[in-house]
Backbone atoms as SQL, in Angstrom:
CREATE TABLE atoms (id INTEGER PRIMARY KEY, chain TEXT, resi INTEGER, resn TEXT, atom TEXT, x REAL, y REAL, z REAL);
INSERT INTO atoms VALUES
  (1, 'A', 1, 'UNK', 'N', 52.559, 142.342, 108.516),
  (2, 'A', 1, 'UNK', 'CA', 52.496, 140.971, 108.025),
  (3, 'A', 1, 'UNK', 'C', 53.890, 140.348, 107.925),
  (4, 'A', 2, 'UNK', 'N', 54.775, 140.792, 107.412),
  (5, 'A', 2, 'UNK', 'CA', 55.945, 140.854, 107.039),
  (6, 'A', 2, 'UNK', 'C', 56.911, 140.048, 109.019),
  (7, 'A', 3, 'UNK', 'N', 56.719, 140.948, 109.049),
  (8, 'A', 3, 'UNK', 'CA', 57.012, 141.015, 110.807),
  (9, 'A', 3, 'UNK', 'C', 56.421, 139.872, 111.687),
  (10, 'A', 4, 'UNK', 'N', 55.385, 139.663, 111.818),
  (11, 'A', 4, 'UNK', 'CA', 54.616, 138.912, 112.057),
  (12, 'A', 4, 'UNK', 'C', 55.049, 137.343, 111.224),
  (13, 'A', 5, 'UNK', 'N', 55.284, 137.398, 110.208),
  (14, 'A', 5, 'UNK', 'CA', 55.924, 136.132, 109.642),
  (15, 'A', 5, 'UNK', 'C', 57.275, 135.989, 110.150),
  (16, 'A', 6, 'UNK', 'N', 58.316, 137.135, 110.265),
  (17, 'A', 6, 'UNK', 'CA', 59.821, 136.541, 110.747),
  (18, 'A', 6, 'UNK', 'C', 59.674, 136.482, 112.022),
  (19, 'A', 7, 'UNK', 'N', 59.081, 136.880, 112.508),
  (20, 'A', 7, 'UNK', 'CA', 58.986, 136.438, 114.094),
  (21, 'A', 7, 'UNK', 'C', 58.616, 135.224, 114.315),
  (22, 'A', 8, 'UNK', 'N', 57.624, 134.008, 113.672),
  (23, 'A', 8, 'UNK', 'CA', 57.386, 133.165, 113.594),
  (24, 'A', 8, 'UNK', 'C', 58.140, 132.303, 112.853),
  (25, 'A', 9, 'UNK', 'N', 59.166, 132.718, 112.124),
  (26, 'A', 9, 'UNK', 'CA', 60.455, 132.241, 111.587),
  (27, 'A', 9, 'UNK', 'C', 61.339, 132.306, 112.775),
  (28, 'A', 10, 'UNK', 'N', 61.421, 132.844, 113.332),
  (29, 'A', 10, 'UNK', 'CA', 62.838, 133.102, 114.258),
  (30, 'A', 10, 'UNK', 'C', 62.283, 132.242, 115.357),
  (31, 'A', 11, 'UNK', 'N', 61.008, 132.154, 115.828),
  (32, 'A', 11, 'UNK', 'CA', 60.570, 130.659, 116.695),
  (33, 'A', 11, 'UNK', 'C', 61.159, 129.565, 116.259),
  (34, 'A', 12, 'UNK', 'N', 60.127, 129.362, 115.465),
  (35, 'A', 12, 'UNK', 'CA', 60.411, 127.840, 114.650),
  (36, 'A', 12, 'UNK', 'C', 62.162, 127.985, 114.634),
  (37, 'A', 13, 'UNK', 'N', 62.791, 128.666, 114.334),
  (38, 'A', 13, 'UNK', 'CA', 64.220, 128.276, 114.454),
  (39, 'A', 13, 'UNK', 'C', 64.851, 128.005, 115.791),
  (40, 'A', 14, 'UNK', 'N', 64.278, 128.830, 116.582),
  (41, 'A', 14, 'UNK', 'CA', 64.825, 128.465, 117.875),
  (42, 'A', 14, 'UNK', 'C', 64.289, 126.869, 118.236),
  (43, 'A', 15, 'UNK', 'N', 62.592, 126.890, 118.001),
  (44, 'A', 15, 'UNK', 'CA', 61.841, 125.472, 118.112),
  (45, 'A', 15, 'UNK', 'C', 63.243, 124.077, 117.679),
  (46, 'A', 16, 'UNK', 'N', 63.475, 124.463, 116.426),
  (47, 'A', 16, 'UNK', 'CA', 64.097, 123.223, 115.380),
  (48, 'A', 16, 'UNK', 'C', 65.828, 123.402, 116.156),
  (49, 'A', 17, 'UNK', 'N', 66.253, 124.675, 117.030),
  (50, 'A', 17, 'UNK', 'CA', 67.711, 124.248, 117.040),
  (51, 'A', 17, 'UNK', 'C', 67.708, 123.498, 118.536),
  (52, 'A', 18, 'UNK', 'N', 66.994, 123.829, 119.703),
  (53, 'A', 18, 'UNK', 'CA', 66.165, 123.007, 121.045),
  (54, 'A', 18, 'UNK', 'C', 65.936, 122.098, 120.656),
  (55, 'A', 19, 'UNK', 'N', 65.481, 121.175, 119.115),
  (56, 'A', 19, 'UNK', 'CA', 64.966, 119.648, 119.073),
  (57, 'A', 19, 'UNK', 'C', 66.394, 119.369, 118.825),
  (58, 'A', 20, 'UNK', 'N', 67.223, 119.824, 117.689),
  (59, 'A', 20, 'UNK', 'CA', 68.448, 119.240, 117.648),
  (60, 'A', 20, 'UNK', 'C', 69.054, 119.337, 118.425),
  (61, 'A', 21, 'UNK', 'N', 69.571, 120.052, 119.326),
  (62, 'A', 21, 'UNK', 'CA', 70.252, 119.526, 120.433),
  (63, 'A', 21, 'UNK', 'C', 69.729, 118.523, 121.448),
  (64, 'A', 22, 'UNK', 'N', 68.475, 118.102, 121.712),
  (65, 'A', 22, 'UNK', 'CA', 68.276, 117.096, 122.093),
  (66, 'A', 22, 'UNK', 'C', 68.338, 115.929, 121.611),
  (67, 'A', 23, 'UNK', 'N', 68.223, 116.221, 119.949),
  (68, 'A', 23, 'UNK', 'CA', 68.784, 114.701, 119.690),
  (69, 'A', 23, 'UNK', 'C', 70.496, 114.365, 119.073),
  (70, 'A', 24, 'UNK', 'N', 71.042, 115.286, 119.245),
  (71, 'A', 24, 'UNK', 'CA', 72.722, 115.143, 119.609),
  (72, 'A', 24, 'UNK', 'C', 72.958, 115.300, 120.940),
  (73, 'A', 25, 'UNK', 'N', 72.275, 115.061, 121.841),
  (74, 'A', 25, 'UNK', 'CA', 72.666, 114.378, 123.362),
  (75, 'A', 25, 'UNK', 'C', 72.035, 113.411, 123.638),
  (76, 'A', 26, 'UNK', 'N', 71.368, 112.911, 123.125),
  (77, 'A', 26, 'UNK', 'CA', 70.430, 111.632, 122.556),
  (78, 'A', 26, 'UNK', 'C', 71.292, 110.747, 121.637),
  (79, 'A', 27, 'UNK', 'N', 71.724, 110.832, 120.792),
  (80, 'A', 27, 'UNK', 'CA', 72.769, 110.414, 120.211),
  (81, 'A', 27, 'UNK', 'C', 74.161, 110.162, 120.766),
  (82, 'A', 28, 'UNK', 'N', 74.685, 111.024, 121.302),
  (83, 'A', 28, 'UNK', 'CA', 76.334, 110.810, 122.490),
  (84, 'A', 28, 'UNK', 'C', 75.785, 109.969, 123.526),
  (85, 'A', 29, 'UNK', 'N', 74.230, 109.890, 124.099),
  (86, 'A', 29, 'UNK', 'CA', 74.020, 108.957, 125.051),
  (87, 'A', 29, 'UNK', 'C', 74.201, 107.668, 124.412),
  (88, 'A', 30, 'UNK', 'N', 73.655, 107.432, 123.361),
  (89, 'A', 30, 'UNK', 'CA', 73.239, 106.101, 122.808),
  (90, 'A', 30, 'UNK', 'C', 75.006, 105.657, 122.170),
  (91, 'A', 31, 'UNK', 'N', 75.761, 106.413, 121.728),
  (92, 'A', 31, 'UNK', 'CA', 77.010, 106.239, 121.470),
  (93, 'A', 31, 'UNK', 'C', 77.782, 105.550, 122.975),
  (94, 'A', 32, 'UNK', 'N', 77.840, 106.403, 123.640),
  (95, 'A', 32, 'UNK', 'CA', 78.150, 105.872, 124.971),
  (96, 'A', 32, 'UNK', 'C', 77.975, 104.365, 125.120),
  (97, 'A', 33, 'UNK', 'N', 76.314, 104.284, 125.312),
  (98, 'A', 33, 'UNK', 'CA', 75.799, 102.859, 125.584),
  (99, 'A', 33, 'UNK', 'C', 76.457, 101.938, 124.692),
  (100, 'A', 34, 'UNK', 'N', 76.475, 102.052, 123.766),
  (101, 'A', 34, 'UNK', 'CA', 77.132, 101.259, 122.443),
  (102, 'A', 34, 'UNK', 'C', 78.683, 100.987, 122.960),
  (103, 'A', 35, 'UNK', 'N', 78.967, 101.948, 123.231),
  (104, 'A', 35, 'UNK', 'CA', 80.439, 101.373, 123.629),
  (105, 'A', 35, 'UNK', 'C', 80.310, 100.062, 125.061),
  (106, 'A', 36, 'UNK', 'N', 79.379, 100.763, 125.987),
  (107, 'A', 36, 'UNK', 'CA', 79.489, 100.115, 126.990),
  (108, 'A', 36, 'UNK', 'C', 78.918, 98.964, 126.581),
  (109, 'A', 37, 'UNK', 'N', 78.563, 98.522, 125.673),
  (110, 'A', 37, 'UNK', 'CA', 77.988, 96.876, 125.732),
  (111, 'A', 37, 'UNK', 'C', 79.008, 96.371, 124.660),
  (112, 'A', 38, 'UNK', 'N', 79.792, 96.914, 124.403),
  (113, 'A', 38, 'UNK', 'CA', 80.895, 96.692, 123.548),
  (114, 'A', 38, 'UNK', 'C', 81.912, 96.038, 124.587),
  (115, 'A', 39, 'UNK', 'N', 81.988, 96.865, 125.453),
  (116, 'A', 39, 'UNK', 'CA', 83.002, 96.079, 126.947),
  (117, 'A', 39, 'UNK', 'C', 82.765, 95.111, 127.401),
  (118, 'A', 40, 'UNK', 'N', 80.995, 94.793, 127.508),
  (119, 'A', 40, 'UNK', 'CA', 80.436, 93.880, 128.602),
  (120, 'A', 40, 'UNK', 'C', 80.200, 92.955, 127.667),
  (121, 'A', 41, 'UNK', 'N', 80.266, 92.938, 126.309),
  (122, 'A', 41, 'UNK', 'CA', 80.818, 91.710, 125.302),
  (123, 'A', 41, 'UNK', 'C', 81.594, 91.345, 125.589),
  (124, 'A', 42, 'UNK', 'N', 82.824, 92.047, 125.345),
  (125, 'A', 42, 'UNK', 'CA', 84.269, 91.553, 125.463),
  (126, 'A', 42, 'UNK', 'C', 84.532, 90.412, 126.679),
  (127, 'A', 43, 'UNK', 'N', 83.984, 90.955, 127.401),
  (128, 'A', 43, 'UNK', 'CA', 84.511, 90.721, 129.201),
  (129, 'A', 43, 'UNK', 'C', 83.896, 89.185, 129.103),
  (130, 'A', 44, 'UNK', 'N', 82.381, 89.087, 128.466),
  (131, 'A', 44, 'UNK', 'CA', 81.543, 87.882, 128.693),
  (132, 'A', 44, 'UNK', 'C', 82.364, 86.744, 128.019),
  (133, 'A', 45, 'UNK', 'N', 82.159, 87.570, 126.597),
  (134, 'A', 45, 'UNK', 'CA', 83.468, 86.666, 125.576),
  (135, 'A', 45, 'UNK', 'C', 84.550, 85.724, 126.346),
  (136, 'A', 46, 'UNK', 'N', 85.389, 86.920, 126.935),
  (137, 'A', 46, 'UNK', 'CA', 86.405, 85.987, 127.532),
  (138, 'A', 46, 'UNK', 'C', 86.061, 85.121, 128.580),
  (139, 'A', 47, 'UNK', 'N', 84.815, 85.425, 129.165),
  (140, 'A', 47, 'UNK', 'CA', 84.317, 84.719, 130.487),
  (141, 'A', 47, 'UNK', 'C', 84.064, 83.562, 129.519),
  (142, 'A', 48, 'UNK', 'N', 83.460, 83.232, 128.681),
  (143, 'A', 48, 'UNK', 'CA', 82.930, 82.295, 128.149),
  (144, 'A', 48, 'UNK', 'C', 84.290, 80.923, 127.818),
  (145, 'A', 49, 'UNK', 'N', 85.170, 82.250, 127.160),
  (146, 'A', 49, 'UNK', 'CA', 86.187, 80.725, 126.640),
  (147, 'A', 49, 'UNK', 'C', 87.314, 80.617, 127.962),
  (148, 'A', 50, 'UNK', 'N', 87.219, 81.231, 128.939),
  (149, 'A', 50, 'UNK', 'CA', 87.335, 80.768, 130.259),
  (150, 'A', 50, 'UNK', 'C', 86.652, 79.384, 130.738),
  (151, 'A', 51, 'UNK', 'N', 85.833, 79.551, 130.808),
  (152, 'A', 51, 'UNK', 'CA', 84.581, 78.636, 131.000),
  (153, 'A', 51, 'UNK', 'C', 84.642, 77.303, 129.911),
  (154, 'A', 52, 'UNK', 'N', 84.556, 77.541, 128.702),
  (155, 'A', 52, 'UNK', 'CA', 84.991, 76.272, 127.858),
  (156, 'A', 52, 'UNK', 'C', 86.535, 75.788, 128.345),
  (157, 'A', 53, 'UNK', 'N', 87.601, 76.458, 128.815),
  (158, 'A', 53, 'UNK', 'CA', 88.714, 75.738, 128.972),
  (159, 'A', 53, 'UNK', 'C', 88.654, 75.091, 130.000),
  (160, 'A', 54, 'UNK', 'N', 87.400, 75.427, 131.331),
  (161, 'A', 54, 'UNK', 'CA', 87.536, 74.890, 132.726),
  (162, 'A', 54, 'UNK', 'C', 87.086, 73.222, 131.723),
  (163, 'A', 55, 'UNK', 'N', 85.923, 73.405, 131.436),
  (164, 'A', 55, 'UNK', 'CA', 85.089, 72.338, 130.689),
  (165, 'A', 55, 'UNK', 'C', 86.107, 71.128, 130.230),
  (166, 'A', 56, 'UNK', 'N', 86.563, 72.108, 129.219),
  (167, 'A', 56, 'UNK', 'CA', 87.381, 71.114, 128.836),
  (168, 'A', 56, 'UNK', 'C', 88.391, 69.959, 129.539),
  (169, 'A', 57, 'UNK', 'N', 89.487, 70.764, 130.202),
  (170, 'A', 57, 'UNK', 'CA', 90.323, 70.367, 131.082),
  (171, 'A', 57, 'UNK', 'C', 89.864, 69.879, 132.250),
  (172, 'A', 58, 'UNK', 'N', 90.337, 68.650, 132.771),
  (173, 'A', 58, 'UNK', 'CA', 89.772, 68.179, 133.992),
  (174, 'A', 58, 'UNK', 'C', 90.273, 68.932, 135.218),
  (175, 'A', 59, 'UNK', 'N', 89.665, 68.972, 136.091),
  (176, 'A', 59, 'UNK', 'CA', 90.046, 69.507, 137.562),
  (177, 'A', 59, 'UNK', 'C', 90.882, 68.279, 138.004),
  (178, 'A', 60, 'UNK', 'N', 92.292, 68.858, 138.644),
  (179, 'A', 60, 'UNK', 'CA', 93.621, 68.211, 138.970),
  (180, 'A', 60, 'UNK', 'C', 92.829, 66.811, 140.042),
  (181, 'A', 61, 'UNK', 'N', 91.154, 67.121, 141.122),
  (182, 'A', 61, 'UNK', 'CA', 90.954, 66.353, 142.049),
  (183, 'A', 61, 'UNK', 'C', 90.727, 64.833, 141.175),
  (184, 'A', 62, 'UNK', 'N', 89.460, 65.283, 139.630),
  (185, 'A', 62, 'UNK', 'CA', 88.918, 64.234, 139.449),
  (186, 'A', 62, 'UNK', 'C', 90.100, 63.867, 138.676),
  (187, 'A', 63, 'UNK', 'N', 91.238, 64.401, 138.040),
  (188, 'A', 63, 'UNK', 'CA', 92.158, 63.486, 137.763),
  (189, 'A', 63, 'UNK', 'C', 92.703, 62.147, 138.569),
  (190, 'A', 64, 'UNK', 'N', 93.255, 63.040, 139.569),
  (191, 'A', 64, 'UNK', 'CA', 93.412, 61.993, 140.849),
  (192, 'A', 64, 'UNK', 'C', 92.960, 60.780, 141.079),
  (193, 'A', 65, 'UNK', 'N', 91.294, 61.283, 141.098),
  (194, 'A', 65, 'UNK', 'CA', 90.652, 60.016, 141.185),
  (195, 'A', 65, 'UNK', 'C', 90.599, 59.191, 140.136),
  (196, 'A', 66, 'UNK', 'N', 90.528, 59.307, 138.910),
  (197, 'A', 66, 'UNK', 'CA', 90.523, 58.395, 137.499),
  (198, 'A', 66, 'UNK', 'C', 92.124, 57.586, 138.021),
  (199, 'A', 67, 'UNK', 'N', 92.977, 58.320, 138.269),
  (200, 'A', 67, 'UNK', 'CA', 94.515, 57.809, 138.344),
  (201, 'A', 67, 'UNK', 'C', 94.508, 56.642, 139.813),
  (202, 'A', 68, 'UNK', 'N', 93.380, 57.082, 140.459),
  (203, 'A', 68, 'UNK', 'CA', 93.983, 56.345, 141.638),
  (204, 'A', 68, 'UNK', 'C', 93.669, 54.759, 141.717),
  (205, 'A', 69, 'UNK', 'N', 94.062, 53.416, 142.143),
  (206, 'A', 69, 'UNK', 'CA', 93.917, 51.923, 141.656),
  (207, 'A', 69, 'UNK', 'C', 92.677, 51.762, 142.380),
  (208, 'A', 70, 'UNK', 'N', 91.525, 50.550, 142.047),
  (209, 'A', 70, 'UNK', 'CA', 90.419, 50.525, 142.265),
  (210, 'A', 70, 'UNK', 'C', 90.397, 50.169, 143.809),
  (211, 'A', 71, 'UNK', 'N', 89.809, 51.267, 144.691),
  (212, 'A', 71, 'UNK', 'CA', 89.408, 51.295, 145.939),
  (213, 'A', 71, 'UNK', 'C', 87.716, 52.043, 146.069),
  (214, 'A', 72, 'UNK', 'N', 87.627, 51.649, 147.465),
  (215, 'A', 72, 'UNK', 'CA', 86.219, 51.937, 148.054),
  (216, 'A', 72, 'UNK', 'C', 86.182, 53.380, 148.109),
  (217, 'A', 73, 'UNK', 'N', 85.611, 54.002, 147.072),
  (218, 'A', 73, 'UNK', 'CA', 85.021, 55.645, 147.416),
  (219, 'A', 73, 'UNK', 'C', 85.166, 55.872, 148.832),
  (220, 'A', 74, 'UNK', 'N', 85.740, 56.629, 149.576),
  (221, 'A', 74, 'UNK', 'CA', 85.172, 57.340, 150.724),
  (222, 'A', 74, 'UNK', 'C', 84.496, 58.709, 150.514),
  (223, 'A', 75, 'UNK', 'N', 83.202, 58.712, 151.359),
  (224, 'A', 75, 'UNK', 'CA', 82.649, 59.892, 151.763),
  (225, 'A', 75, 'UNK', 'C', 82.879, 61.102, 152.216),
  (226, 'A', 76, 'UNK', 'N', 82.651, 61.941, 150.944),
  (227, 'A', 76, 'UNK', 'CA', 83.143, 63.263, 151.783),
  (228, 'A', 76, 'UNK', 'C', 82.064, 63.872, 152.844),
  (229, 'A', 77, 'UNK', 'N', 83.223, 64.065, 153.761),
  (230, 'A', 77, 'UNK', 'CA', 82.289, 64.780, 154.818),
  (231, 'A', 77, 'UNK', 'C', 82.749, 66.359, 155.274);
């Protein structure tokens, strides 16, 4: 009986140390990921206030044109 119970102890331990290591490589995966969307924040971030400064600031062409004295549009071709 005795025997028969630690043997079924010494499973279950092996059982419970096979689940934990799957979920501490389950965990370093999800750590990982976390970082990586930590980057692809960053990157967007700056894409973004990239993007608000184009916004903001006029492009040097349509300056041009606001600056230039009142003439007939020509067509771009």
């Amino acid at each position: 009986m005795k025997e028969e119970l630690r043997r079924k102890i010494e499973i279950s331990k092996g059982d419970f140390q096979e689940r934990l290591e799957y979920l501490i490589r389950d965990i370093n995966m999800i750590e990982k990921d976390v970082i990586n969307i930590g980057h692809d924040l960053d990157a967007l971030e700056q894409e973004l206030k990239n993007v608000q400064q184009s916004i903001a600031s006029p492009a040097p062409e349509a300056k041009k044109i606001k600056d230039a004295p009142d003439s007939p549009s020509k067509p771009l071709s």
